[in-house]
N, C-alpha and C positions, 0 to 999 in steps of 0.2 A: 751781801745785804740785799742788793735786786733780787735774787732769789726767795729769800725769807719775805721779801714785799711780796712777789710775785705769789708767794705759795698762802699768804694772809690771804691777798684782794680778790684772787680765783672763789676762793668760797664762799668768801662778802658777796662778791657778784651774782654767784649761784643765788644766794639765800635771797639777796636783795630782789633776784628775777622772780624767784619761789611765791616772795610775799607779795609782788606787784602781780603776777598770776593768780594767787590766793585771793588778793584784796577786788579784783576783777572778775570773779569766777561764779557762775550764774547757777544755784541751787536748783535741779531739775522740776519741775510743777510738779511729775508724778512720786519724787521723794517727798515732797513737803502734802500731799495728797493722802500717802499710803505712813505717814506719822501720822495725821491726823486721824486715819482708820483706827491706826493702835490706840491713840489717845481716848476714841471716843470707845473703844471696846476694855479700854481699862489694860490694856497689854502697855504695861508703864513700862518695862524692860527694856520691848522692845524699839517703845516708841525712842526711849533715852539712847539707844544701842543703836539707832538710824540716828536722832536728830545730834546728840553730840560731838560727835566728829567733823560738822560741816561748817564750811567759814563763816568767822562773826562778822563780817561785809562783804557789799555785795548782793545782787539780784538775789531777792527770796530772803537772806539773812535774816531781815525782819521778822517776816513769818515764821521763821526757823527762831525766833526767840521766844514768840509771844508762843510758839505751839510749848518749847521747853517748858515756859513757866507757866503754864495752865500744866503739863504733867507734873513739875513740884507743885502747885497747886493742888491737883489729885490725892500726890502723895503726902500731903498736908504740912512740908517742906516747908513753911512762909518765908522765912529769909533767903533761900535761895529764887523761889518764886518772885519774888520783889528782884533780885536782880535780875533776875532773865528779862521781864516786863521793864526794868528801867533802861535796860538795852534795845530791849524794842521799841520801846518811844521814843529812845536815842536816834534811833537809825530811822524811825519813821514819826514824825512828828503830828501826822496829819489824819492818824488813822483810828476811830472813835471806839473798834473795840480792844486794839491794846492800851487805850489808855484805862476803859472798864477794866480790863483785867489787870491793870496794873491798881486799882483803886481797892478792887476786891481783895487782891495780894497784901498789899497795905495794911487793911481793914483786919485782915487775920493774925497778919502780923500783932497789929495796935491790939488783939484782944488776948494775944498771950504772952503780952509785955510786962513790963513795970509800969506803974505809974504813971511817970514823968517821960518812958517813950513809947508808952500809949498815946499821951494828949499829944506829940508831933506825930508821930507815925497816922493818927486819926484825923490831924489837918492836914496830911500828904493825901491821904485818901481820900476826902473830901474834895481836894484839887484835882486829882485824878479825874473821879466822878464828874463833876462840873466842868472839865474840859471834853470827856466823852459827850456829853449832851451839846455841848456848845459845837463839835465839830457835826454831828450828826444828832439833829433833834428828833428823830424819829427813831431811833433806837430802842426799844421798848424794852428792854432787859437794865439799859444804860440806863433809861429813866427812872426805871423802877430800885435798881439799887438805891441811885440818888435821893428818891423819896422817901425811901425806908431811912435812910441816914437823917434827913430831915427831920423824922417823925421820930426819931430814937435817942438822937444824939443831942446832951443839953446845950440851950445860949452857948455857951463858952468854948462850945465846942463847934457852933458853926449851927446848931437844928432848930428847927421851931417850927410848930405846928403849921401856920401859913405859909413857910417856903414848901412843906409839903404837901398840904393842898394844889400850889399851883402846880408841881408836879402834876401831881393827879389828873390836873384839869387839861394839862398837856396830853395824860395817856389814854385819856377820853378820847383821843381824835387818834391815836396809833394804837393801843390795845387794853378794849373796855374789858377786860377779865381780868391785866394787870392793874388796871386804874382801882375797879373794885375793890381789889384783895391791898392796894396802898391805901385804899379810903379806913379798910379794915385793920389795917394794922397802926393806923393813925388813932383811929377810935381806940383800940387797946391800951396803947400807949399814956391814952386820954383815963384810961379804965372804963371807957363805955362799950359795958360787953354785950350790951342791946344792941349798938347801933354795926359793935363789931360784927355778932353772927350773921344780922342781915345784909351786910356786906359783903362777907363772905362765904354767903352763899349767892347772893349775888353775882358774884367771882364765878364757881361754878355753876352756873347757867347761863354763863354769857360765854366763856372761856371756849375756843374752838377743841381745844383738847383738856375737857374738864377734870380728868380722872386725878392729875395732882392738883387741883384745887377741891376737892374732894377731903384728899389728906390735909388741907391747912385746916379744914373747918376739922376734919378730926381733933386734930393736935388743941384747935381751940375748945375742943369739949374735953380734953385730954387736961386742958388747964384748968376747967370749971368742974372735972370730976364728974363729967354727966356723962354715965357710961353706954347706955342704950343711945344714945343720940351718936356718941363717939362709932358704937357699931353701925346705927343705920349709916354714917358717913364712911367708913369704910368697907359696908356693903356697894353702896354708890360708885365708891370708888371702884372696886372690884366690875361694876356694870358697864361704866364709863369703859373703861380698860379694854374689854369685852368688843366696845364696837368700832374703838379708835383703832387704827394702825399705826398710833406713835405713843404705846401710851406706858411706856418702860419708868421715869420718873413716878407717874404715880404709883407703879408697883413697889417701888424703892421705897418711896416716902411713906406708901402706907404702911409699907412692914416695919420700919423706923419708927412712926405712932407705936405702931402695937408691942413692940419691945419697950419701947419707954414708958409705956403702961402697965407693962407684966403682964401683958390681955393676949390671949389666943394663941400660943406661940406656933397651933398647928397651923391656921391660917397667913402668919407671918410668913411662915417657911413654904406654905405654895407661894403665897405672893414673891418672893425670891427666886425661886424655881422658875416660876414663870415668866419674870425678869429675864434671867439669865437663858433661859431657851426661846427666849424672842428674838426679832431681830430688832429692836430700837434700845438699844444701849447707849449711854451717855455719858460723857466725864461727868455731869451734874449727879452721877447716878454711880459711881466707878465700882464694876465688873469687880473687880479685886476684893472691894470693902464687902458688897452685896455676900461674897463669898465665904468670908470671915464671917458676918453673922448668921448664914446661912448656917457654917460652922456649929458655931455656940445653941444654934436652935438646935439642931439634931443631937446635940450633946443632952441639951435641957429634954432633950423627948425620948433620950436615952438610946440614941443612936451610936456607937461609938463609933465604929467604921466609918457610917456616912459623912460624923464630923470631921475624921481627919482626911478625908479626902476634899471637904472644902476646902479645908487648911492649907491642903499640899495643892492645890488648886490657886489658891490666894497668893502663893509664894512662889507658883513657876512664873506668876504675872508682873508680880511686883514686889520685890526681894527688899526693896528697903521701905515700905512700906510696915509703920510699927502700931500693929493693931491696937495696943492699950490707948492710943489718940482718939479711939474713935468712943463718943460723946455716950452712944447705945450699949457702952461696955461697964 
């Protein structure tokens, strides 16, 4: 019988040493460094293929959640997404952009729900939101969600035009290009497409890297049917682009417009191109997706070859990644 004890408790003990090394075991900077490369270059594989296997506590853990759930995030994942960020807030409570991205996880969640776990999942996000700003009010991305929820979301659900103004009046003093572009999608929201455009153009010309605020005012001529206005905006955009060195979302967004409009599809597909052989790539912007409709355009332009090699492009990057999600399709 002391032997059957002895032959249980030697492995207990191993395991038990295993997990107190595990639970103490300090994620190197430059692994959570070179996930983050992948993430923001859209190499979702790889990033899941480094950042999975590392402990869920522990120095870096954190980080190592909140990067996971921004890659489901990428790959449009939401309920996985949502738990990665609620383990990230878990472990780090004090940190104002895993709780944004735990809000914006939420938020995606709540809008491909039912009903009844929309409106909780939409006051989970809401809190989320409101605790990123409360930990860091200078946040400007954190603010700017927060104010678009304000400005979107009805009474009952937490919004109203005045909690979004004061946003606003917050981003006035951290970032006047995002304040503008909340002033204008308040207006919208309001159906004032006057005071919207002026805003949003406002937006890009204040904006240090105006080239995707370029693309919102597209998109808003893209709503109003006014075609030549939609083009001179994404000529701009294209200009803007031209002399920024960060200026990869606006090439994304603006190819985004112009497929949603059935407009230019030869200029969609440089704009892509040109994306994808720059160097500022963004999860905001993800390498994978760009590649998919880069795809679809070369098909519509009667490319067949060059389509499928976006495709097979798309899929050494991000294999579970299920292109019928995306909005442009």
């Amino acid at each position: 019988m002391r032997r059957i004890a002895r032959a249980i408790a030697l492995p207990l003990a191993c395991l038990a040493m295993a997990t107190a090394a595990n639970a103490s075991a300090q994620i190197p900077a430059a692994t959570l460094t070179q996930a983050n490369t992948y993430l923001q270059n859209g190499q979702a594989d790889q990033a899941l293929a480094l950042l999975t296997p590392l402990p869920a506590t522990g120095a870096g853990a954190d980080e190592a959640q909140n990067l996971l759930c921004r890659v489901r995030f990428e790959l449009q994942q939401w309920s996985q997404a949502v738990a990665e960020c609620q383990q990230a807030v878990k472990l780090n409570n004090k940190n104002s952009d895993y709780f944004m991205w735990l809000g914006r996880a939420l938020g995606q969640q709540a809008s491909h729900a039912s009903f009844l776990s929309a409106y909780g999942d939409a006051k989970k996000s809401l809190a989320a939101m409101q605790t990123a700003v409360q930990l860091n009010p200078q946040n400007g991305p954190a603010l700017s969600d927060l104010g678009d929820y304000y400005a979107q979301a009805p009474g009952i659900a937490g919004g109203g035009t005045s909690k979004a103004q004061q946003i606003a009046s917050q981003l006035d003093k951290v970032d006047a290009g995002r304040a503008a572009q909340l002033r204008g999608d308040i207006a919208m929201a309001a159906k004032d497409y006057t005071t919207a455009e002026a805003q949003y153009k406002l937006a890009a010309t204040t904006s240090p890297h105006p080239a995707d605020k370029w693309t919102v005012l597209a998109n808003f001529y893209l709503g109003r049917q006014r075609w030549s206005d939609l083009d001179s905006a994404i000529n701009n955009c294209m200009s803007a682009a031209q002399r920024d060195k960060h200026p990869g979302v606006g090439l994304y967004d603006g190819a985004g417009v112009l497929i949603a409009a059935k407009r230019n599809p030869q200029l969609a597909a440089t704009m892509l191109e040109d994306y994808l052989a720059g160097s500022s790539k963004s999860e905001e912007a993800p390498a994978f997706i760009a590649h998919v409709r880069l795809g679809q355009l070369k098909r519509q332009l009667g490319d067949a070859a060059g389509a499928q090699q976006e495709f097979a492009a798309a899929a050494a990057m991000a294999r579970e990644y299920n292109p019928a999600q995306d909005s442009n399709h």
